[in-house]
LUMMINU-688162 format. One record per residue: x, y, z of N, C-alpha, C, CB in turn; residue in three letters. Coordinates in steps of 0.2 Angstrom, whole numbers, padded with zeros to 4 digits, always signed. Glycine has a CB too. Layout:
! residues N
XYZXYZXYZXYZala...
This chain:
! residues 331
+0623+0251+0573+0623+0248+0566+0618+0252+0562+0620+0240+0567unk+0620+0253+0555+0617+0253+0552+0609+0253+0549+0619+0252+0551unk+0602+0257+0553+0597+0253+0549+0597+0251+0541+0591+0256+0549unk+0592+0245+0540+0592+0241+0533+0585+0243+0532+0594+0231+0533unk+0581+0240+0526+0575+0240+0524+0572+0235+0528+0573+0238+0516unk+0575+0230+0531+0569+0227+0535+0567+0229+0542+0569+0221+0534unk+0571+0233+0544+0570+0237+0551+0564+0241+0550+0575+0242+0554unk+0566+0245+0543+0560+0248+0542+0554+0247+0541+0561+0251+0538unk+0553+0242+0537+0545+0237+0537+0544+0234+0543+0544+0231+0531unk+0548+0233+0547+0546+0230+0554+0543+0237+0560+0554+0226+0557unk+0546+0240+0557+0545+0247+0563+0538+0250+0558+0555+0254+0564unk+0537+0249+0554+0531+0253+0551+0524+0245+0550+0535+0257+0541unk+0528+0241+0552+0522+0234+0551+0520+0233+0544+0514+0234+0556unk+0525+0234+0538+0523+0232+0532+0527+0228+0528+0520+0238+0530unk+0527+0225+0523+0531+0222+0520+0539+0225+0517+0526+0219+0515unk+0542+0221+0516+0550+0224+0514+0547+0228+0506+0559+0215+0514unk+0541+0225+0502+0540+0225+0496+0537+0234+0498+0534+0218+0493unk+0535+0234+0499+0528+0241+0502+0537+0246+0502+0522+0240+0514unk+0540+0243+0505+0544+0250+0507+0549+0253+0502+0548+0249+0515unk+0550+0246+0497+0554+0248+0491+0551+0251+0487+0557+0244+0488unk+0542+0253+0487+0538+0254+0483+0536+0261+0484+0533+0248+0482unk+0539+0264+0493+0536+0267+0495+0543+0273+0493+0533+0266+0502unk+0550+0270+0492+0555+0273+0492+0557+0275+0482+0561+0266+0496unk+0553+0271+0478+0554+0272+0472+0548+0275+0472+0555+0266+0469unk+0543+0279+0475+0538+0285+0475+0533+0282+0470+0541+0292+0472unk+0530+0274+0472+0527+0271+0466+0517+0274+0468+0529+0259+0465unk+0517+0278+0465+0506+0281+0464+0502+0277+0467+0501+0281+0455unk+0504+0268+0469+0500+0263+0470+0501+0263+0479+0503+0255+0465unk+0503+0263+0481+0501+0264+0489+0498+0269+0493+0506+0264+0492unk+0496+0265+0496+0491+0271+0500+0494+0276+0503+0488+0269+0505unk+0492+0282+0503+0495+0288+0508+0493+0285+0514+0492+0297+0508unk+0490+0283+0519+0491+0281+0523+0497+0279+0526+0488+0278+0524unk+0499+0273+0522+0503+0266+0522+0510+0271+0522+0502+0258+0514unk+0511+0273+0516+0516+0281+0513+0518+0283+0519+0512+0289+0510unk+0514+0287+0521+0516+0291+0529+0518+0287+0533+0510+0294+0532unk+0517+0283+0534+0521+0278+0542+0526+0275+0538+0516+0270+0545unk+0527+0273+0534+0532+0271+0530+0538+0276+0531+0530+0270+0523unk+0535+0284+0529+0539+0289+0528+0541+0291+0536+0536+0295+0524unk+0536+0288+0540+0540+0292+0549+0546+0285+0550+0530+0292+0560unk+0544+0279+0550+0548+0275+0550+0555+0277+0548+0546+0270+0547unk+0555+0278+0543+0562+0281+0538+0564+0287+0542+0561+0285+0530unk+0562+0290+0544+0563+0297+0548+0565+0295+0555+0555+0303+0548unk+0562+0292+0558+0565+0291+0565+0570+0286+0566+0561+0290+0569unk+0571+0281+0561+0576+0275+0560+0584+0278+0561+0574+0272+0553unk+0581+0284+0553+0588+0285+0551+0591+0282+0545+0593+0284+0555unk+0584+0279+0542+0586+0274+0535+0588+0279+0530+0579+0268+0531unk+0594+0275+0526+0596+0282+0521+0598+0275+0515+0605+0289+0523unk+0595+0273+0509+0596+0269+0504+0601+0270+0501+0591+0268+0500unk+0605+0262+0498+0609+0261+0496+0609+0265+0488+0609+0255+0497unk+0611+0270+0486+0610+0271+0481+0612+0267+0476+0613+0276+0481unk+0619+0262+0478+0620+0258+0472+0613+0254+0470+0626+0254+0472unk+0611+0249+0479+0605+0244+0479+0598+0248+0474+0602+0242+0488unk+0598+0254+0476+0591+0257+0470+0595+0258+0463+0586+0267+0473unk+0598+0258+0461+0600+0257+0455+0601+0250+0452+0606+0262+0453unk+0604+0246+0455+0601+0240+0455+0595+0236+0451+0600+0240+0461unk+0591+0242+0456+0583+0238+0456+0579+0242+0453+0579+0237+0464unk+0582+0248+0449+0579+0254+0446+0580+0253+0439+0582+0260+0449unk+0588+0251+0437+0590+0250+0432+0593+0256+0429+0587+0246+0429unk+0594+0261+0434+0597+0267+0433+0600+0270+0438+0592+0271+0430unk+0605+0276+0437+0607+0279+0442+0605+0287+0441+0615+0277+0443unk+0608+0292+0446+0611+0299+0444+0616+0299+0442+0612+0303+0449unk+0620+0295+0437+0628+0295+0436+0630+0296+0429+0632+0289+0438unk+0634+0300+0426+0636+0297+0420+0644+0297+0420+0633+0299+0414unk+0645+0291+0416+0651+0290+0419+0655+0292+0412+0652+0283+0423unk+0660+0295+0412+0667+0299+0410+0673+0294+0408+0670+0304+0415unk+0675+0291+0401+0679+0287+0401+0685+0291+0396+0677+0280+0399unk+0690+0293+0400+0695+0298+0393+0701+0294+0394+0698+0308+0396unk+0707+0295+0391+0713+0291+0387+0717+0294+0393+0714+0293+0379unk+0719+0300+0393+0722+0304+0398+0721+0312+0401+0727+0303+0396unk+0719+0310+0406+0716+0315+0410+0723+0319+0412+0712+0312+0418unk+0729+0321+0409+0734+0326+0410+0734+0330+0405+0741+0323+0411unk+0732+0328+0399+0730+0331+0392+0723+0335+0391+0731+0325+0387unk+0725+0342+0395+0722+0347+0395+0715+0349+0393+0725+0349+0392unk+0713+0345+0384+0709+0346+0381+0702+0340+0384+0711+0344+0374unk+0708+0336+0386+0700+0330+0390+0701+0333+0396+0699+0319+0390unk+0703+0335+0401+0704+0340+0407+0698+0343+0406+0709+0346+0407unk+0696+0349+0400+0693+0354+0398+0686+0351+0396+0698+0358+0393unk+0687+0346+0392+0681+0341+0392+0677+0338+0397+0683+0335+0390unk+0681+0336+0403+0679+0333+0408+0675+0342+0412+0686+0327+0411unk+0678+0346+0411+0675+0351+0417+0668+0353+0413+0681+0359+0419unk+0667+0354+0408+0661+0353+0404+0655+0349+0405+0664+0352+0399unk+0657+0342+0404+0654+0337+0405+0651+0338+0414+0658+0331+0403unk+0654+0339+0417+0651+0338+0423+0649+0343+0424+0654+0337+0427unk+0650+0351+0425+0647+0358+0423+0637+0354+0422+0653+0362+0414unk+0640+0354+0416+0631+0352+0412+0626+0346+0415+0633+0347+0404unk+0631+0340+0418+0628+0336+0421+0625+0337+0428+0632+0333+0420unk+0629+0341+0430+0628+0345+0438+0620+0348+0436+0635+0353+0440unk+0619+0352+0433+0613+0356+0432+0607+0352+0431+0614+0359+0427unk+0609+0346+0428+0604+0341+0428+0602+0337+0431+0604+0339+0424unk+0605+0336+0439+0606+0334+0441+0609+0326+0444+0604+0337+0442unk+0614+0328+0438+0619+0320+0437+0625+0321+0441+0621+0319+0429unk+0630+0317+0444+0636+0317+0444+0639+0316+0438+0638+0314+0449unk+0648+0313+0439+0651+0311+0434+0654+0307+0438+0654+0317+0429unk+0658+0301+0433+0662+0294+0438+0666+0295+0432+0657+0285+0440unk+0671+0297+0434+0679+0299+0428+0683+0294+0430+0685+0308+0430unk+0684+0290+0423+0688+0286+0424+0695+0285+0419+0685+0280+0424unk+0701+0286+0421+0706+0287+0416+0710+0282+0413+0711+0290+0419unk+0711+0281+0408+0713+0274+0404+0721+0274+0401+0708+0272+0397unk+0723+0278+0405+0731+0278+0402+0734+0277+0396+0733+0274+0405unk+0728+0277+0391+0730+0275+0382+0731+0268+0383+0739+0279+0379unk+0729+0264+0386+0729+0256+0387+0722+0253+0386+0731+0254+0395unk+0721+0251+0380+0715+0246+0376+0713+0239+0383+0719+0242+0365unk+0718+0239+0386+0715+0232+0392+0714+0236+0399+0723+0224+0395unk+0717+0242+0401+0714+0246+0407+0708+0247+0405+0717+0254+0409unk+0705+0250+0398+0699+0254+0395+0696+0248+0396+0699+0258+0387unk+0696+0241+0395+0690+0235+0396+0688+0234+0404+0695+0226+0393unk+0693+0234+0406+0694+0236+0414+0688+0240+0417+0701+0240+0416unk+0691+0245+0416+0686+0252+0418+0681+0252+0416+0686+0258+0416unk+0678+0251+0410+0672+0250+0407+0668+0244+0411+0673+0249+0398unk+0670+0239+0411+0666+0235+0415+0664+0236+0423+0670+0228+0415unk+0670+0241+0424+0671+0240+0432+0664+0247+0434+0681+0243+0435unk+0661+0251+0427+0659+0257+0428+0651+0254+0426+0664+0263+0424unk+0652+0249+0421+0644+0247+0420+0642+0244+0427+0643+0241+0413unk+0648+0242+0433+0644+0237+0437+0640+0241+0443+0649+0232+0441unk+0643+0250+0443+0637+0254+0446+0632+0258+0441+0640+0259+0449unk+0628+0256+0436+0622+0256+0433+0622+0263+0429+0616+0256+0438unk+0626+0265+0427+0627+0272+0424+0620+0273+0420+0633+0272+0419unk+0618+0279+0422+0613+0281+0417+0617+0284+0409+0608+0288+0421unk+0621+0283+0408+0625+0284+0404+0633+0283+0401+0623+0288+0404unk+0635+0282+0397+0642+0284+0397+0645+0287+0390+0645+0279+0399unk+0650+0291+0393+0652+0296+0388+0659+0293+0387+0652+0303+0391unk+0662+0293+0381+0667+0288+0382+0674+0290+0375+0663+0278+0381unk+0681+0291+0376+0686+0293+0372+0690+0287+0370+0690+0298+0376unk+0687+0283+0366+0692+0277+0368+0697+0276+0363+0689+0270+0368unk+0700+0273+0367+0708+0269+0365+0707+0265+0358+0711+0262+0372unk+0704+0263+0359+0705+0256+0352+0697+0253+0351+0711+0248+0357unk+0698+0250+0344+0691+0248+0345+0692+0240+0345+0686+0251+0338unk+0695+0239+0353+0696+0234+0353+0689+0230+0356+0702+0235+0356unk+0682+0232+0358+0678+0231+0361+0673+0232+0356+0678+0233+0366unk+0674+0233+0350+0669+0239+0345+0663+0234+0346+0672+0241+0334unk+0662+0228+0344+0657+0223+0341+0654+0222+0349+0661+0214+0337unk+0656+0223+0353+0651+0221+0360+0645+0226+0361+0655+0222+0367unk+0640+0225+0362+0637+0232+0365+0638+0233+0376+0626+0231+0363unk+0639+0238+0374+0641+0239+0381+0638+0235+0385+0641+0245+0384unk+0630+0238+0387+0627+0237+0392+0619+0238+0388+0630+0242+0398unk+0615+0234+0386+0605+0236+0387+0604+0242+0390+0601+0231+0393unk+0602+0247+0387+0599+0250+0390+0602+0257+0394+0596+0246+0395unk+0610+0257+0393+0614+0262+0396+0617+0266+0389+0620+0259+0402unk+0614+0271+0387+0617+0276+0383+0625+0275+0382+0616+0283+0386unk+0628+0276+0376+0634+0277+0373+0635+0281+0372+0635+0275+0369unk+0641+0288+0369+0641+0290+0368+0646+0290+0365+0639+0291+0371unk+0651+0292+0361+0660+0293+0359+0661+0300+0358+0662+0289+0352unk+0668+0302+0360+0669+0310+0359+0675+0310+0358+0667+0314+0365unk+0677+0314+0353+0684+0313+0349+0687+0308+0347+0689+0315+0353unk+0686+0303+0347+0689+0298+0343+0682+0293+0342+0696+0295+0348unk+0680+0289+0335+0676+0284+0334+0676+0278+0339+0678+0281+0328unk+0671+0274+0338+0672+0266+0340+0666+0264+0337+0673+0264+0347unk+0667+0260+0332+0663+0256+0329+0656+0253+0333+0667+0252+0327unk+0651+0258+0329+0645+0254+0332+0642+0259+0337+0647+0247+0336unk+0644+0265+0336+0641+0269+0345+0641+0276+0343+0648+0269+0354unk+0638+0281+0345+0637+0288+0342+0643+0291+0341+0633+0292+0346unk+0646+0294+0339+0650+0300+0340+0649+0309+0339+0655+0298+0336unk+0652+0312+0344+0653+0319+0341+0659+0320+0343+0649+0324+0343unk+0662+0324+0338+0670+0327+0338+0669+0333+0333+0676+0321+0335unk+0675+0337+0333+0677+0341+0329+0678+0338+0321+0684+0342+0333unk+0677+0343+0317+0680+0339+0310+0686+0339+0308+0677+0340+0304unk+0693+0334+0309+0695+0334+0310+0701+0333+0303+0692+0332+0314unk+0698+0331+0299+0701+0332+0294+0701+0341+0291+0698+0326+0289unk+0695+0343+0291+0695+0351+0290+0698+0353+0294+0690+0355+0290unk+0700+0352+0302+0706+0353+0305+0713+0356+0304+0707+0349+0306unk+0714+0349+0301+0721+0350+0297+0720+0353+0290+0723+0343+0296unk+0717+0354+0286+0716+0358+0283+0718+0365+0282+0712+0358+0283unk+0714+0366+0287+0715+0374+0290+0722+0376+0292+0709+0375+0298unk+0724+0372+0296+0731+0373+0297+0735+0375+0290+0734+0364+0300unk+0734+0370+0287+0740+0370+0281+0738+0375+0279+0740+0364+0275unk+0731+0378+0274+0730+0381+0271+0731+0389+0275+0725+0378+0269unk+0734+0390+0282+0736+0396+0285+0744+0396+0284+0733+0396+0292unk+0748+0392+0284+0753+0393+0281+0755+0396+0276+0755+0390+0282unk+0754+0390+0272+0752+0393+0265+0750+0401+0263+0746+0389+0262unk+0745+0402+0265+0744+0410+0265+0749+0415+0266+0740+0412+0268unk+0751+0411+0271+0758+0417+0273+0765+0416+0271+0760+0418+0281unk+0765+0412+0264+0771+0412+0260+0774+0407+0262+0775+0417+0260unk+0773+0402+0267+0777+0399+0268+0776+0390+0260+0776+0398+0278unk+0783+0388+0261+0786+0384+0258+0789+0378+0259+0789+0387+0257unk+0791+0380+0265+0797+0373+0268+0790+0372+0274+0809+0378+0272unk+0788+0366+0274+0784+0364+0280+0784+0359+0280+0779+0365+0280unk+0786+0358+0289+0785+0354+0294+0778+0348+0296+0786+0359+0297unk+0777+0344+0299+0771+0343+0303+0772+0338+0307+0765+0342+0300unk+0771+0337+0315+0773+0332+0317+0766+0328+0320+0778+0333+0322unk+0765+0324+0320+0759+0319+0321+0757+0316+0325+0759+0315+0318unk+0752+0314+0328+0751+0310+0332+0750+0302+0333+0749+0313+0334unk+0750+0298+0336+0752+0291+0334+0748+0288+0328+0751+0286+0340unk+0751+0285+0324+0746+0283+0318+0741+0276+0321+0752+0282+0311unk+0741+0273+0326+0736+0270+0328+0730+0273+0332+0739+0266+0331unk+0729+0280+0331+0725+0283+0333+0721+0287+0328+0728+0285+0338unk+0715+0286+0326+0712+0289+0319+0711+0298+0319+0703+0284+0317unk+0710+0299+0325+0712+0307+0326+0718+0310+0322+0714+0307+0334unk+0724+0306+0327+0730+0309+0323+0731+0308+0314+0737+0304+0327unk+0728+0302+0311+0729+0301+0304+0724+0306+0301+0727+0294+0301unk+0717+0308+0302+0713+0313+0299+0716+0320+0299+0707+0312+0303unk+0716+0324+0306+0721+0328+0306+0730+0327+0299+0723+0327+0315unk+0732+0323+0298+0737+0324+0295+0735+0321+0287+0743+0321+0298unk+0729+0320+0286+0727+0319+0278+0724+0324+0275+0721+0313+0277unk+0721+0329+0282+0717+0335+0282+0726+0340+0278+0713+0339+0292unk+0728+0340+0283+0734+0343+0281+0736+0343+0276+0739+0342+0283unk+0740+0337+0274+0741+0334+0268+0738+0336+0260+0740+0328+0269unk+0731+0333+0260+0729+0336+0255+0728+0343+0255+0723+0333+0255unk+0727+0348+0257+0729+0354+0256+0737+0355+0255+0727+0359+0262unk+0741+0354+0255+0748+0352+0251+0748+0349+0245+0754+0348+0255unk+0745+0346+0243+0747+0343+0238+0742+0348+0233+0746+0336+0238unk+0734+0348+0236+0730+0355+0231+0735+0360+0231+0724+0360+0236unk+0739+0362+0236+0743+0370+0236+0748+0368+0228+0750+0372+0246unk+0749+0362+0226+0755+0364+0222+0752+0363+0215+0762+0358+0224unk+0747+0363+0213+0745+0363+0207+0741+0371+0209+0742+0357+0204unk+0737+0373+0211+0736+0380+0216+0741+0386+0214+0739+0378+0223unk+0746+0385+0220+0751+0391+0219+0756+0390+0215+0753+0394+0224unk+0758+0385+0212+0763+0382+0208+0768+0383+0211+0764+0384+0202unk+0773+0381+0209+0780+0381+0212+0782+0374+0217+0780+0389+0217unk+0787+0373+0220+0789+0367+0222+0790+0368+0230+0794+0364+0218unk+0783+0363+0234+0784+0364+0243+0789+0360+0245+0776+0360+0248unk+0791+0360+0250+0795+0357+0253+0791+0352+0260+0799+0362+0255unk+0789+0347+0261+0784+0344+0264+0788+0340+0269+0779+0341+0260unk+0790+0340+0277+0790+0332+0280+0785+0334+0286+0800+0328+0284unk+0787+0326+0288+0779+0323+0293+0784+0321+0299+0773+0315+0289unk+0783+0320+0303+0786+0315+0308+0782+0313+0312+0791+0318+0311unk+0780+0306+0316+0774+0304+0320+0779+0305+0327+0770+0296+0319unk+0775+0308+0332+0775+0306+0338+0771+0305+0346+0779+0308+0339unk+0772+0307+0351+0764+0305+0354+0761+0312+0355+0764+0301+0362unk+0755+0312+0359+0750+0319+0361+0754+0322+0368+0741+0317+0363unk+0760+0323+0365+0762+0325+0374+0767+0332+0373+0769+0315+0379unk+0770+0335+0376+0774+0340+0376+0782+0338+0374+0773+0344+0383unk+0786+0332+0376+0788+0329+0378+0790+0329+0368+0786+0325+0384unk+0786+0324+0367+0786+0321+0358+0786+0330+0355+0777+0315+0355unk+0783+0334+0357+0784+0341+0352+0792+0342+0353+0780+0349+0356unk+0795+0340+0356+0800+0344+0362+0807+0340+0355+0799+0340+0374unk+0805+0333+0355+0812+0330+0352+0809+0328+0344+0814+0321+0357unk+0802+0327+0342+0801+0328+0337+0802+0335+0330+0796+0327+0338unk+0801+0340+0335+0802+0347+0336+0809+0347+0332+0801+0349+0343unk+0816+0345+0338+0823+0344+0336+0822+0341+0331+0827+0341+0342unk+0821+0334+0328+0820+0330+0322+0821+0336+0315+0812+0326+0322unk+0817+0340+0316+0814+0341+0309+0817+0347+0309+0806+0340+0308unk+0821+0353+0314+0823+0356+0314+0833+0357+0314+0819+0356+0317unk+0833+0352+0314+0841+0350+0315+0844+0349+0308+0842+0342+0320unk+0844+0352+0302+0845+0352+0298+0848+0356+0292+0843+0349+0298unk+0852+0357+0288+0855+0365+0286+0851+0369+0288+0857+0366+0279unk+0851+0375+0288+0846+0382+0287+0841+0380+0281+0851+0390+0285unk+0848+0379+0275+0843+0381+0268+0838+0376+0269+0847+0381+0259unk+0836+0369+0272+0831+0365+0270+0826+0365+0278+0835+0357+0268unk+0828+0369+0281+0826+0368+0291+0817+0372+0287+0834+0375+0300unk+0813+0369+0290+0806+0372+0290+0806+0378+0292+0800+0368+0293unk+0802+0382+0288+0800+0388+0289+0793+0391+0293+0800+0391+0283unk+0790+0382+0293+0782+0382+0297+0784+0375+0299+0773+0382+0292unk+0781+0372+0307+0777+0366+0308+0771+0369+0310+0779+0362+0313unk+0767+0363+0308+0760+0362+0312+0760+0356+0317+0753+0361+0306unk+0758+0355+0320+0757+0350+0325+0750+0346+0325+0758+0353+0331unk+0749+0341+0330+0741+0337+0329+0740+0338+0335+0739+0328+0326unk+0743+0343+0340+0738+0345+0346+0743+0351+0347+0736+0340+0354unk+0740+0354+0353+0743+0359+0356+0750+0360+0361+0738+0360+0358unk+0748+0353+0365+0756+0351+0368+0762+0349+0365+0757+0345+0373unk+0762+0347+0358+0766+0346+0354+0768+0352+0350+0763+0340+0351unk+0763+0357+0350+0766+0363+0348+0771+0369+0354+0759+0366+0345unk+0770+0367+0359+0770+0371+0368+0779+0366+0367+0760+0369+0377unk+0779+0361+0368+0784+0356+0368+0788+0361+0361+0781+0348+0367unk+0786+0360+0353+0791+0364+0347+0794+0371+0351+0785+0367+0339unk+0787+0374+0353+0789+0381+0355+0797+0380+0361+0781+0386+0359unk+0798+0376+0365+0804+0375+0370+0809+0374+0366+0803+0370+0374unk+0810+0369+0361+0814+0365+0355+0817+0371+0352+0811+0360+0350unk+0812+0376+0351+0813+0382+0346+0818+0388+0350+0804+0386+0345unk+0816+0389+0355+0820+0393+0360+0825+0392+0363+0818+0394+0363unk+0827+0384+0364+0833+0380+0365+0839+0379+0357+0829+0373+0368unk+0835+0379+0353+0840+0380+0347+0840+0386+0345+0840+0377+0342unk+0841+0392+0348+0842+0399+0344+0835+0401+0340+0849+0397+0338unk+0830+0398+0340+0827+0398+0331+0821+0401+0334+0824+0390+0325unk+0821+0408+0334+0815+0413+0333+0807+0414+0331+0816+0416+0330unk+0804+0412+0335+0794+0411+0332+0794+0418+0336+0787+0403+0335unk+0791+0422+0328+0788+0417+0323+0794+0422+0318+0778+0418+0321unk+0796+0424+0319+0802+0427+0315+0805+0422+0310+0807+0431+0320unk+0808+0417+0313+0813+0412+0309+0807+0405+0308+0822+0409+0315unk+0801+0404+0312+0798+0398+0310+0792+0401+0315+0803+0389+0311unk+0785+0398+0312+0779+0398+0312+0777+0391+0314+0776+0401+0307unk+0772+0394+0321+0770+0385+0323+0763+0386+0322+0772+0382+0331unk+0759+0380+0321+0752+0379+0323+0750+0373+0328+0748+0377+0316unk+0746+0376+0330+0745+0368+0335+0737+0365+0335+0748+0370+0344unk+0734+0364+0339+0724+0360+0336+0724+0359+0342+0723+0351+0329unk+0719+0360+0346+0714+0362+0351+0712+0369+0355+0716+0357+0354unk+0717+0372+0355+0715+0377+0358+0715+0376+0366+0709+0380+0355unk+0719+0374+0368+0719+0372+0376+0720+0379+0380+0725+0366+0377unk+0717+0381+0387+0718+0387+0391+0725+0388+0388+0716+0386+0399unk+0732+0383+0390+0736+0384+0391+0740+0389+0382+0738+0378+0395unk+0737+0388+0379+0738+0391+0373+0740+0398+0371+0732+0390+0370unk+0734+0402+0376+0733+0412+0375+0738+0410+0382+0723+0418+0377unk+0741+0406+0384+0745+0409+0389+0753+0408+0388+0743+0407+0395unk+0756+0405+0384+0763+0406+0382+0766+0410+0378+0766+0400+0381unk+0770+0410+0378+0774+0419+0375+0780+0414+0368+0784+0425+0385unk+0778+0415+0362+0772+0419+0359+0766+0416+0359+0773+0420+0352unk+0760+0418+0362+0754+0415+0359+0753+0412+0354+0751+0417+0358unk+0750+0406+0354+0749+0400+0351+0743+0402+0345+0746+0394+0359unk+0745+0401+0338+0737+0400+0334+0739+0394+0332+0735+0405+0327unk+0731+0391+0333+0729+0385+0335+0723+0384+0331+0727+0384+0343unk+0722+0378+0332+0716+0376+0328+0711+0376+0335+0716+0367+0323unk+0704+0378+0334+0700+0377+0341+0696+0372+0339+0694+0382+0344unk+0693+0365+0343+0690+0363+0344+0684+0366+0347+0693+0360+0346unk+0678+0365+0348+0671+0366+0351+0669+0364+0356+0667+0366+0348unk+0674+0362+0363+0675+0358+0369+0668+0359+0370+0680+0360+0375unk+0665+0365+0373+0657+0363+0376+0653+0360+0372+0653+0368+0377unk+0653+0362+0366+0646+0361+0362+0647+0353+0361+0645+0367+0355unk+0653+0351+0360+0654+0340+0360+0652+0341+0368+0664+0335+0359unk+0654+0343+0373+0650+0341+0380+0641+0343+0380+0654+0346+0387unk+0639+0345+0377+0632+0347+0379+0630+0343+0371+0630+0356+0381unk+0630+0342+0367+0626+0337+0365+0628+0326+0367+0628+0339+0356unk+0635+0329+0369+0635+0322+0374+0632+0321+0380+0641+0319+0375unk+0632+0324+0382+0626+0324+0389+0619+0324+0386+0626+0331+0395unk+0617+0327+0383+0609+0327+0379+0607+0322+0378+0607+0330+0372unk+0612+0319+0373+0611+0310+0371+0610+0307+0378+0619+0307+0366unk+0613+0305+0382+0614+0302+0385+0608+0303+0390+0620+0302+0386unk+0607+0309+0393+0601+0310+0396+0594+0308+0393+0601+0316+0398unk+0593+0308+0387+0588+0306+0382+0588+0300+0378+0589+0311+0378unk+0593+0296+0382+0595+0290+0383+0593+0289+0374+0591+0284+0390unk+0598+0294+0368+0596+0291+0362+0601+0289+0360+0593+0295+0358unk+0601+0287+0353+0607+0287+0349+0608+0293+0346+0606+0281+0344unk+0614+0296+0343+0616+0301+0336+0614+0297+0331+0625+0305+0336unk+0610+0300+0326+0609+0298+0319+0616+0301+0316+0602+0302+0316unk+0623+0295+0316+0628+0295+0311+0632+0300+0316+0627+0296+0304unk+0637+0301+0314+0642+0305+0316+0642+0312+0318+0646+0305+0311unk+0642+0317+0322+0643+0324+0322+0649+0327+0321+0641+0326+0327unk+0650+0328+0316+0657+0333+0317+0657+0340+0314+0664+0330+0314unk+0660+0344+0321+0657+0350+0323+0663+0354+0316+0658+0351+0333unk+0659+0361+0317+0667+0363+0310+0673+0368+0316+0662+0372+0300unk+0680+0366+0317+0684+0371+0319+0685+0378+0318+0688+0369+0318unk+0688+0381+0319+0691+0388+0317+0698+0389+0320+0686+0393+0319unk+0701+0391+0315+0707+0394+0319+0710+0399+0320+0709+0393+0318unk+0712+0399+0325+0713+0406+0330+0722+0409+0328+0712+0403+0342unk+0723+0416+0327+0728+0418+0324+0731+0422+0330+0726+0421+0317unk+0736+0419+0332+0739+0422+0336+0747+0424+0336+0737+0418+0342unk+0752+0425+0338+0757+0427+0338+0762+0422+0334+0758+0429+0345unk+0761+0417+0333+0768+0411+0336+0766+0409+0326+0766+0401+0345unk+0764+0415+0323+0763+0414+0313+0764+0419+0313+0756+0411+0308unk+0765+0419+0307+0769+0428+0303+0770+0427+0297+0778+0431+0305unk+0769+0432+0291+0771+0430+0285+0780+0429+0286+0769+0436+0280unk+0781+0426+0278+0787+0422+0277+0791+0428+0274+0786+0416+0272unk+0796+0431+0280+0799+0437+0279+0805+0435+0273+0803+0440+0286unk
């Protein structure tokens, strides 16, 4: 059987109180008392409950990791960050995945405040919990998407989209595409207002008459894939000569749609896509992408949280985009 704490104050002749005091390293006990306390532990085999001293500590070594979906690359790439950083400081991480479900996300969150997180870092779904404070005393944090009431750092997101548009445009293009992501998610709307408003600047701008559609669908390869078909399936003379996309799998998904209908990137149409995910520099044609700043949101979200502060308002970081094969001027 397992030794407990009170084998240990029995085998050392001192109170169960002494040995939690001796285990939480508190200046007030005597090295004497210390020392026997400490051979007790040593020859017992007592090893403390980590959750019971966080318990009684009101803190852990943990912080805990709440993303939307852990198949989608970018919080993949998020999560290896965050724990990278946290490792060094010697934190774990407690990754928990919410499937895009606002009642899992309530789920998890409760289930993750009940092992004492020194912190949490959190992508959420919905601000279906906005008005609660999590937890007393346990750091918030938010990353990529808002929630009312709690720090955030993200990307700027509307200069995102921006950038996108305003790279097409430069290369002559006219007839443009964009497919979106779910409009109940303020990521996907910011990205396409970013967009947007650089089309509508472009036409008093460079004069002449754009050709503009939008189409929503989800952050998945799948929604590039048939959205992609949407907006492509239509005579030549009106079929877009650019999309941009609101991530990257929805651009990797166009690029498949593209090659399955005959239609040549970047020769016959130019894609963009927004995050810059590993998989990006690796499909044929290379992906230009909007980058996100995946470490630098992981290391000021660990900072916060280790520093158990708040972010004075919002961070958002500035993007850049990366010009790679899958754009061309408008032959």
């Amino acid at each position: 059987m397992k030794p407990t704490v009170k084998d240990v104050a029995r085998d050392a002749g001192v109170s169960i109180g002494t040995v939690s005091r001796v285990l939480s390293k508190n200046a007030t006990v005597n090295e004497g008392i210390r020392q026997r306390v400490e051979e007790s532990i040593a020859r017992l085999g007592y090893s403390p409950s980590s959750l019971g001293r966080s318990l009684r500590l009101n803190k852990s070594d943990i912080i805990a990791l709440v993303i939307p979906d852990i198949t989608n690359p970018f919080f993949a790439d998020l999560a290896k960050h965050l724990e990278v950083l946290a490792s060094a400081a010697g934190y774990s991480v407690l990754l928990a995945n919410t499937h895009d479900d606002p009642e899992a996300e309530k789920t998890q969150v409760q289930s993750l405040l009940g092992r004492v997180p020194a912190g949490i870092v959190i992508a959420p779904v919905s601000n279906s919990f906005a008005g609660e404070r999590l937890s007393k005393g346990v750091a918030c944090v938010t990353v990529d998407r808002p929630l009312a009431g709690y720090s955030l750092v993200s990307v700027d997101n509307v200069e995102g989209g921006r950038l996108a548009a305003e790279h097409l445009l430069e290369l002559g293009h006219r007839r443009i595409g964009y497919i979106a992501g779910p409009s109940t998610t303020e990521v996907s709307l910011q990205r396409l207002q970013g967009f947007c408003d650089e089309i509508v600047s472009a036409q008093t701008r460079l004069g002449g008459e754009i050709q503009f559609t939008s189409v929503e669908g989800h952050f998945d390869y799948k929604s590039g894939e048939e959205m992609g078909r949407r907006l492509l399936s239509v005579p030549e003379e009106m079929r877009p000569t650019a999309i941009a996309t609101a991530n990257d799998q929805q651009a990797i998904g166009l690029l498949r749609c593209s090659r399955d209908m005959g239609i040549r990137v970047p020769e016959d149409l130019s894609i963009v896509g927004f995050d810059d995910i590993p998989l990006a520099s690796l499909v044929l044609p290379r992906l230009t992408t909007i980058r996100q700043p995946v470490q630098q949101i992981a290391e000021i979200a660990v900072r916060a949280v280790l520093e158990q502060r708040s972010i004075d308002g919002p961070i958002l970081l500035p993007p850049s985009i990366i010009t790679r094969e899958s754009t061309a001027f408008l032959s």
